[in-house]
C-alpha positions as CSV (number, residue, x, y, z in Angstrom):
1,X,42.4,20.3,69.2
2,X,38.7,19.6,68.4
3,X,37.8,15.6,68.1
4,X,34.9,15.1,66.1
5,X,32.6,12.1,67.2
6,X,30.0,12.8,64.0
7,X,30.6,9.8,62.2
8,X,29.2,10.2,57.7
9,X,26.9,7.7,56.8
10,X,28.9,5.2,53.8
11,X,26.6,5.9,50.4
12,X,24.8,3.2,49.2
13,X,24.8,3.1,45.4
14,X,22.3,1.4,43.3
15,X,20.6,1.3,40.1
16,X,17.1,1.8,38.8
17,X,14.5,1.8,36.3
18,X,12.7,5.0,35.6
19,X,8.9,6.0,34.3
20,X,9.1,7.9,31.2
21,X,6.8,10.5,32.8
22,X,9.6,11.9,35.2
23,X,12.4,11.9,32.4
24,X,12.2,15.5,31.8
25,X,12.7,15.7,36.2
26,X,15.1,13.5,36.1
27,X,17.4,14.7,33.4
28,X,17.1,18.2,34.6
29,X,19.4,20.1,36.8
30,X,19.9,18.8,39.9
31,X,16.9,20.3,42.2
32,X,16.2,19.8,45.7
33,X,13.7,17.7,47.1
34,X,11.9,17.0,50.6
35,X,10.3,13.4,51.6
36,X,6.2,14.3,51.3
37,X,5.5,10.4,52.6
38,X,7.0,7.1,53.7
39,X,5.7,3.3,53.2
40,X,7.1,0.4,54.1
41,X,7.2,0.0,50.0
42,X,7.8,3.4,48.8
43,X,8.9,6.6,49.9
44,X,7.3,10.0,48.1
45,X,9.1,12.9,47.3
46,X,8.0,16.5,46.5
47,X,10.6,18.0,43.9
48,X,11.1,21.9,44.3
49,X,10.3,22.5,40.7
50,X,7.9,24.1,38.5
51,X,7.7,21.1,36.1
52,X,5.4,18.7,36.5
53,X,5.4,16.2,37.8
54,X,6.5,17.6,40.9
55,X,6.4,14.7,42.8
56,X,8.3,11.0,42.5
57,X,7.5,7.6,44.1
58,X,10.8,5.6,44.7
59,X,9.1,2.1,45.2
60,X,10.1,-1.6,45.5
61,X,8.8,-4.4,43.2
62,X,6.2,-4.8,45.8
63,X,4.6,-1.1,45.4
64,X,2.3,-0.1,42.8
65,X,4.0,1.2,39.6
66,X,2.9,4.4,39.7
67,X,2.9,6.6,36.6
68,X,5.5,8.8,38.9
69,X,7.6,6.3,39.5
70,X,11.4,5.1,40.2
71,X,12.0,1.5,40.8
72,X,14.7,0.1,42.7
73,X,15.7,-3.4,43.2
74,X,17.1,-3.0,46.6
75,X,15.6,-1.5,50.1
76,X,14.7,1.5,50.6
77,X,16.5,3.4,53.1
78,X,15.4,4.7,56.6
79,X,14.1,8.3,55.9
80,X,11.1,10.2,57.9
81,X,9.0,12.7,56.7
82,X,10.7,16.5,56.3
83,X,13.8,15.2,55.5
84,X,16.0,16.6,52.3
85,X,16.8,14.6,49.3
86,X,17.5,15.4,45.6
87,X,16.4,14.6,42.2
88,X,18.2,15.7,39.0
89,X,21.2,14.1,36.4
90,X,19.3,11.0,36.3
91,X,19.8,10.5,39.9
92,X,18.1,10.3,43.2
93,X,19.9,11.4,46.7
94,X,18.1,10.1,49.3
95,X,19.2,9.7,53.0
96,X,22.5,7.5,52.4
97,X,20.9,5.8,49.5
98,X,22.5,7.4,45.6
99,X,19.7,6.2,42.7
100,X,21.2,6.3,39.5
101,X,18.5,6.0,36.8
102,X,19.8,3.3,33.8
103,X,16.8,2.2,32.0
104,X,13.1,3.6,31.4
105,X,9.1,2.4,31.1
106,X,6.6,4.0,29.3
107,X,3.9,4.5,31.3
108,X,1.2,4.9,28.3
109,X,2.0,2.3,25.8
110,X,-0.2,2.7,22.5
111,X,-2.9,-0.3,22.8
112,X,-3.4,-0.8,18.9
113,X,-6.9,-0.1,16.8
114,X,-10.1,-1.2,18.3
115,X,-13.5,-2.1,16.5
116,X,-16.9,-0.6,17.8
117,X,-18.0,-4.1,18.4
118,X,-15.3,-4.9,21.1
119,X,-16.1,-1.2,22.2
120,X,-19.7,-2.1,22.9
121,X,-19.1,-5.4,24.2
122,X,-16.6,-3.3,26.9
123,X,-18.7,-1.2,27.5
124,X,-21.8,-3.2,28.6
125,X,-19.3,-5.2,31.0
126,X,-18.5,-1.6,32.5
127,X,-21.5,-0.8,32.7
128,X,-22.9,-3.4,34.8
129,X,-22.8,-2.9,38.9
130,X,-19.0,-3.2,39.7
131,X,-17.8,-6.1,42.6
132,X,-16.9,-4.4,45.9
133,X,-15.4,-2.4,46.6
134,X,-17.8,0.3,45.6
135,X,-16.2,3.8,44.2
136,X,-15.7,6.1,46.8
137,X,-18.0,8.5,45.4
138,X,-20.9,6.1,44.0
139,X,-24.0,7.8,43.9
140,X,-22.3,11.7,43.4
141,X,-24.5,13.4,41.5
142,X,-21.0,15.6,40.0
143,X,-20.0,12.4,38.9
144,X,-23.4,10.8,37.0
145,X,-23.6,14.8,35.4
146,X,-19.8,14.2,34.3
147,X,-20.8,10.9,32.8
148,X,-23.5,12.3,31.2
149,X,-21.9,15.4,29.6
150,X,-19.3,13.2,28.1
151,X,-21.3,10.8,26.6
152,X,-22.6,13.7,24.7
153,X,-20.0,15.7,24.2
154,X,-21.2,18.5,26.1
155,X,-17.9,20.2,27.2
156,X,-19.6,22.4,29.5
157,X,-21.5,20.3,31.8
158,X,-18.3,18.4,31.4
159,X,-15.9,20.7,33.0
160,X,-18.1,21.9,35.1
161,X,-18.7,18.3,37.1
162,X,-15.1,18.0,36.8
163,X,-14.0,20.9,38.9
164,X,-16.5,19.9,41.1
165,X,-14.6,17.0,41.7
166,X,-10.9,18.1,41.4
167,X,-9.8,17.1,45.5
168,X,-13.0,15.7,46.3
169,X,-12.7,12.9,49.0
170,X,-10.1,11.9,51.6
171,X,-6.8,10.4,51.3
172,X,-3.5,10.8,49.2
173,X,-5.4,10.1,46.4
174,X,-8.8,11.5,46.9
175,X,-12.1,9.5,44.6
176,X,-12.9,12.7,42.6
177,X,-9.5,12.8,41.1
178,X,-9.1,8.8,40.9
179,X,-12.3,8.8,38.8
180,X,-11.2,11.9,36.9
181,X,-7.8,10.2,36.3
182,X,-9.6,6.6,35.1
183,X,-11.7,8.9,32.4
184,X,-8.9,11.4,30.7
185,X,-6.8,7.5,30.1
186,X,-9.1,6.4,28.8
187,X,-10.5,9.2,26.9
188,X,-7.3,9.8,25.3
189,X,-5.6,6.3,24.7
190,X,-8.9,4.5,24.1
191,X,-10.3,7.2,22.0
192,X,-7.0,7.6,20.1
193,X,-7.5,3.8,19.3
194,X,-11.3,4.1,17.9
195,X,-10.1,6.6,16.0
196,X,-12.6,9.2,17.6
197,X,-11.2,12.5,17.6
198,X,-14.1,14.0,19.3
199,X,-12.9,11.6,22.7
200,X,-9.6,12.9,22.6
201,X,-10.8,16.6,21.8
202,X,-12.4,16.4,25.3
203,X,-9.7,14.7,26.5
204,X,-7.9,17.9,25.8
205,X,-9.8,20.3,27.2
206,X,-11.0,18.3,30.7
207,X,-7.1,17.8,31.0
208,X,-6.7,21.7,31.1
209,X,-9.5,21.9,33.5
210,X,-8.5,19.5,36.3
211,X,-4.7,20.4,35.9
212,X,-5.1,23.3,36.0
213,X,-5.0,24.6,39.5
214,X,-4.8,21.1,40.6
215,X,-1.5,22.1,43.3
216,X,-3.8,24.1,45.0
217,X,-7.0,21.9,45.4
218,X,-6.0,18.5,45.9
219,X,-2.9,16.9,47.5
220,X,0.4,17.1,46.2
221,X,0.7,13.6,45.4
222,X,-2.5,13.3,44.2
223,X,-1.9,16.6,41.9
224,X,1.0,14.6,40.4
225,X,-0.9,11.5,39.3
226,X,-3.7,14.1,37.3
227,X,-1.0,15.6,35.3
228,X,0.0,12.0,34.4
229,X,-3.2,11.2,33.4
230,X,-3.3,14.0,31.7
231,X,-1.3,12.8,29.3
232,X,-2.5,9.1,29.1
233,X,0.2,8.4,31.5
234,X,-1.2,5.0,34.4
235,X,-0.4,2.0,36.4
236,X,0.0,-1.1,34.7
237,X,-3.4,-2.4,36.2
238,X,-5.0,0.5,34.5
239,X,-3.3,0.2,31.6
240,X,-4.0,-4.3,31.7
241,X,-7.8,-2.6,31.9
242,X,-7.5,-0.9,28.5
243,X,-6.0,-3.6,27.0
244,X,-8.8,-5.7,28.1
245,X,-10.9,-3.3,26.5
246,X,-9.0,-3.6,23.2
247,X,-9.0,-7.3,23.3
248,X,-5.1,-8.0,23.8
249,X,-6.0,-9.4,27.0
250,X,-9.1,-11.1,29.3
251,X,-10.9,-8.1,30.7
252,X,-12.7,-9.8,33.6
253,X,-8.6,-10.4,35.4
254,X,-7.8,-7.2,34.6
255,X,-10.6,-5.9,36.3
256,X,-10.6,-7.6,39.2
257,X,-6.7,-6.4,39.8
258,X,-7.7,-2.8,39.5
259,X,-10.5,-3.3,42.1
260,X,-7.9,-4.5,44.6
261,X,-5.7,-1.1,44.5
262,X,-5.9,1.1,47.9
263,X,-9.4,1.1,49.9
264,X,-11.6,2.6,46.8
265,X,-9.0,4.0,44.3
266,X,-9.4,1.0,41.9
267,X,-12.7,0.9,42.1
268,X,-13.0,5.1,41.9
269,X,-10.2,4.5,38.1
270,X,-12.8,1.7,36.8
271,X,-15.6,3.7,37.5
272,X,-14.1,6.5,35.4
273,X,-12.7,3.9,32.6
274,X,-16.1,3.1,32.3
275,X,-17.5,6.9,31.9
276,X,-14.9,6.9,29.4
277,X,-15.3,4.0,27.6
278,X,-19.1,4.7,27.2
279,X,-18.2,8.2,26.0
280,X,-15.5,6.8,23.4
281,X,-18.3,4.6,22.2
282,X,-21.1,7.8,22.1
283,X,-18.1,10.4,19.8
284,X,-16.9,7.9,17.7
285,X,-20.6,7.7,15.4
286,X,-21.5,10.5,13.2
287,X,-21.3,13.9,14.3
C-alpha cells in the first residue's frame, strides 16, 4: 500500500471586476497561461493565445489600473515566475487562487465634444517644459520628427519615427512605446471629440504600424498595452488627463498624477498626449 504525503492546496474563490479590453480573453475558451511577472501588487500573466491582448494584470486596488487589467479585492496569491495558470470562462486559475469575473470597466470612456478654444488652451499648457520627471526619451530626434509629422498630417514621416520607436528604451514598458501609447489615446479619443476625422484617420494607420509586429520588438507586456492603445484603450490617470483636456476636470491634478506613474512612463504618456493634442488641434482646421 502506497501512502501519499502530497497534501492539495484548498482553492481560494473570489470575485472580480474585469477591463472591457480582455472580455473577448476572458470569455473565450479556457486557454492556458504562464506567470510573465510578479509585484507585490500585481502579478502578470502571458495568455497562450493569438488574440490580443495576450497578456493580463491581476492587480489589487493599490496597483495601477491597467488597460489589461483584472481587479480583485483580496490578496494575491504566492506564485513565482514560470508557473502555469489559466484564463478563459470568465475566470482566472492562478496558483490556489479561482478569479471569477462578475462585473466590467471600460477602459476608454467617450469624453464628450470639445471646442477649439479649450483645445488651444490644452495645448499651450502641454506644450510648456513638463515638471520632472523628464520623458525617458526627451531630446529623441524620432520623437520631435514624430511630433512634427503629425502635426501635419504627414503619414509618412509619421510611421516612419514610429517604428523607430516601437521597443525603444528599457523596462517592461519601454519610453518609445509609452510615448507612442500617450499619442494614438489621444489621437483617437481626443480627435473623435473635436470632431477631426483627419486625427483619427492617423490614429488608424499609426495603430497598424506599431501593432503590427509589436510581439516581436518590444516586451510582451509592453506589446499588450500598444494594442490597447490602439484602440483608445488607458489608465484612469491617462484617461483623468483627457478629460482635463476636455474640461470635465482641472487639468493641472491630472497632470501631476500621470507624472508620478513608474520612473518615466508618466512623463513618456504626457509627452505623447501632448504630441497628440497639438496634432488634434493642427487636423481639425481646413484641409
Amino acid at each position: 500500500m502506497t501512502v501519499s504525503t502530497h497534501v492539495r492546496r484548498a482553492r481560494i474563490h473570489v470575485t472580480g471586476a474585469a477591463s472591457t479590453a480582455v472580455r473577448p480573453l476572458l470569455e473565450s475558451p479556457r486557454r492556458p497561461a504562464r506567470v510573465l511577472a510578479v509585484f507585490p501588487v500585481g502579478i502578470y500573466l502571458e495568455v497562450r493565445t493569438d488574440l490580443e491582448p495576450s497578456v493580463i494584470a491581476v492587480i489589487t486596488g493599490a496597483a495601477t489600473r491597467l488597460p489589461n487589467s483584472v481587479l480583485l479585492a483580496a490578496q494575491l496569491p504566492h506564485v513565482t515566475v514560470g508557473d502555469d495558470a489559466s484564463v478563459g470562462e470568465r475566470a482566472v486559475e492562478l496558483g490556489p487562487l479561482s478569479l471569477s469575473v462578475r462585473r466590467w470597466w471600460d477602459p476608454a470612456p467617450p469624453l464628450g465634444r470639445i471646442d477649439r478654444a479649450r483645445l488651444e488652451h490644452a495645448a499651450a499648457r502641454l506644450g510648456r517644459p513638463p515638471d520632472p520627471p523628464l520623458p525617458g526619451l526627451a531630446g529623441n530626434g524620432a520623437v520631435e520628427s514624430l511630433a512634427d509629422s503629425c502635426a501635419k498630417g504627414w503619414l509618412l514621416g509619421a510611421v516612419t519615427a514610429a517604428e523607430q520607436l516601437v521597443g525603444l528604451g528599457p523596462g517592461l514598458t519601454p519610453s518609445g512605446d509609452d510615448v507612442l501609447a500617450g499619442l494614438l489615446v489621444t489621437l483617437r479619443r481626443l480627435g473623435a471629440a473635436a470632431g477631426a476625422d483627419r486625427a483619427v484617420w492617423l490614429a488608424d494607420w499609426l495603430a497598424a504600424t506599431v501593432t503590427f509586429d509589436a510581439r516581436t520588438r518590444t516586451t510582451p507586456i509592453s506589446a499588450t498595452l500598444l494594442h490597447c492603445a490602439a484602440r483608445g484603450e488607458a489608465t484612469p490617470e491617462v484617461t483623468a488627463v483627457l478629460r482635463g483636456i476636455a474640461g470635465g476636470q482641472p487639468l493641472e491634478p491630472a497632470l501631476r498624477e500621470l507624472h508620478r506613474l513608474g520612473h518615466t512612463s508618466g512623463a513618456d504618456l504626457a509627452q505623447g498626449i501632448a504630441i497628440g493634442t497639438s496634432a488634434v488641434l493642427a487636423l481639425s482646421g481646413p484641409r
